[in-house]
C-alpha positions, 0 to 999 in steps of 0.5 A: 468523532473519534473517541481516540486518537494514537499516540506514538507508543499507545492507545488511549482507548479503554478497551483494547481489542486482541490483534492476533496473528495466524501463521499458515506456510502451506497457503503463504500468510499470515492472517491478522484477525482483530477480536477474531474477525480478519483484518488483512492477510499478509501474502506471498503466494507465488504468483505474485511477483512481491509479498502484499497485505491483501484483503483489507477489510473496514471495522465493519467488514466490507472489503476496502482492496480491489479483489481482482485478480486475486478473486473475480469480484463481478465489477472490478476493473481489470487493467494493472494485474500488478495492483494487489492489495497493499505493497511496497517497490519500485518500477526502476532499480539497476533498470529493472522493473520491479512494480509492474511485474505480475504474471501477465508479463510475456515470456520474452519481456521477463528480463526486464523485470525483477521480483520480490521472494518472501524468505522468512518470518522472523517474528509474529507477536500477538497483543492486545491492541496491537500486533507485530510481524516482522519478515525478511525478502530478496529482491532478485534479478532475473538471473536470481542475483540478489540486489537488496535484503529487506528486513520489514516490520509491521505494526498493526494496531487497532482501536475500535474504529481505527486501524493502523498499519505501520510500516517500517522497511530496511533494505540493504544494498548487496551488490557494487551498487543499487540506484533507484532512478527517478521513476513514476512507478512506486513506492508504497501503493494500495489498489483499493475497491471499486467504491472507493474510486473516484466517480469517472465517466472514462470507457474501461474493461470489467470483470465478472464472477467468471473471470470474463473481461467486457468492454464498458463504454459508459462506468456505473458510479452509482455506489462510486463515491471516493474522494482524495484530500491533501494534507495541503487542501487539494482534493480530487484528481488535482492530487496527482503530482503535489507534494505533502505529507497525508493523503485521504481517500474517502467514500462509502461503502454499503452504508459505512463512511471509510477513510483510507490515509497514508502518512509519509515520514519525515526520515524517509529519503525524499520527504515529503512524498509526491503522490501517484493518486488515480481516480481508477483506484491506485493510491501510492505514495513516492518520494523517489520519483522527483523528476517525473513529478516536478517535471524536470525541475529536481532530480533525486537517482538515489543510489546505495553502495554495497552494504549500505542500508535505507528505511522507510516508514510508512503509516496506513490509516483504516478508519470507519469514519471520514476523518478530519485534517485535525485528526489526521494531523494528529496522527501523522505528528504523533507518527513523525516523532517514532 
């Protein structure tokens, strides 16, 4: 059981761990280390189309991100080079696509995507218990124009056995208007390990440590052991396209129990989230895609006029244990009231 559970501005643990924030520009991170071990990087390196926190590494410090295509992990499957680490966008703004840009996009199709640019750091605080980093980015066009100005806070708390990544995005719309039509692809997304999956019997393409790509016809689940859980009940693949506040993704990992949560707050636009869960490995929550979702019933094409601003929060649970709907609840009340 947990020996302490968050409240909204402090932690009720004894010991606090330091939360220390290393700033590299030359190789585009920001690494965060808690008592001197790396919890998560902050990422921009220019061949991902969005800045991402990748790896995320469990208390004990197995590796919770799929590696691919960042690193060749002999094992991780090689669909949706788009998938890095922990990131926030979305796959229909002004009709660009801003999710599933990567570098495997063709050269003649690149018009139809957009992309992130990391601008500045505009503050890196170190702390016991917890840490700040606050960025800035652009979210261009193709033709380099700039649609929204984001301004990001994170906030990374630890306390032993649980971690938290708080998330607080502001965008600004800085032309005539910005719509985000009702789209599948988005918004606030982790590609998680493969252990962290959900066991499937499904043919896909693997990679080694060489970068070599093999068709598999029949996966190995021997060390596949994730599974989803809503805040609602519902567990498994049923978790696709249902609507609730937390979603859980639990398993093990060489031994440790892990528990991934996203918690979506009451003031985002579209709240509460539907979820975009695969067995395969892509845990997202999207609260803008309601048509798709509810299959046509609601429609959302939120839309921001020039100068207008949206935030969105959202609370990232690491936990080195599988956590409970009553600890999980307290967590996301403790969280709705920030």
């Amino acid at each position: 059981m947990l020996v302490a559970i968050f409240s909204s501005s402090m932690l009720f643990g004894q010991q606090k761990e330091m939360v220390q924030l290393n700033e590299n520009s030359k190789e585009r991170k920001v690494d965060v280390l808690i008592d001197g071990e790396l919890f998560t990087s902050y990422i921009y390196p220019e061949n991902v189309k969005k800045p991402v926190l990748w790896p995320v590494m469990s208390p004990e410090g197995n590796v919770l991100t799929r590696s691919y295509p960042m690193v060749n992990k002999e094992g991780d499957r090689s669909d949706h080079p788009h998938h890095v680490g922990v990131w926030f966008n979305y796959g229909d703004v002004n009709g660009l696509d801003f999710w599933n840009n990567s570098d495997a996009i063709s050269p003649e199709k690149r018009d139809g995507f957009g992309t992130i640019y990391h601008k500045t750091i505009e503050k890196a605080k170190s702390g016991k218990g917890k840490a700040v980093l606050v960025t800035r980015s652009d979210w261009k066009s193709p033709d380099n124009k700039v649609l929204l100005e984001e301004e990001t806070k994170f906030e990374f708390i630890s306390d032993g056995n649980v971690r938290i990544i708080d998330r607080t995005t502001t965008l600004k719309a800085m032309v005539d208007e910005v719509k985000f039509t009702d789209n599948k692809e988005g918004m606030y997304a982790i590609r998680v390990a493969r252990e962290l999956e959900l066991p499937s019997e499904k043919p896909t393409k693997l990679v080694d440590s060489h970068g070599t790509v093999t068709e598999v016809k029949q996966m190995d689940n021997t060390y596949v052991k994730g599974n989803y859980r809503s805040a609602e009940g519902v567990e498994g693949n049923e978790v696709w396209g249902t609507r609730c506040r937390w979603m859980k993704l639990g398993s093990e990992i060489k031994g440790e129990s892990v528990a991934l949560v996203i918690i979506d707050h009451p003031k985002n636009v579209g709240y509460p989230t539907y979820w975009h869960a695969r067995d395969y490995g892509l845990f997202a929550a999207n609260t803008l895609g309601q048509k798709v979702f509810s299959d046509g019933e609601l429609e959302l094409n939120f839309c921001l006029k020039e100068g207008e601003t949206v935030t969105f929060k959202y609370r990232l649970v690491v936990a080195g244990e599988d956590l409970n709907d009553a600890q999980i609840n307290k967590l996301a009340d403790d969280y709705s009231k920030e």
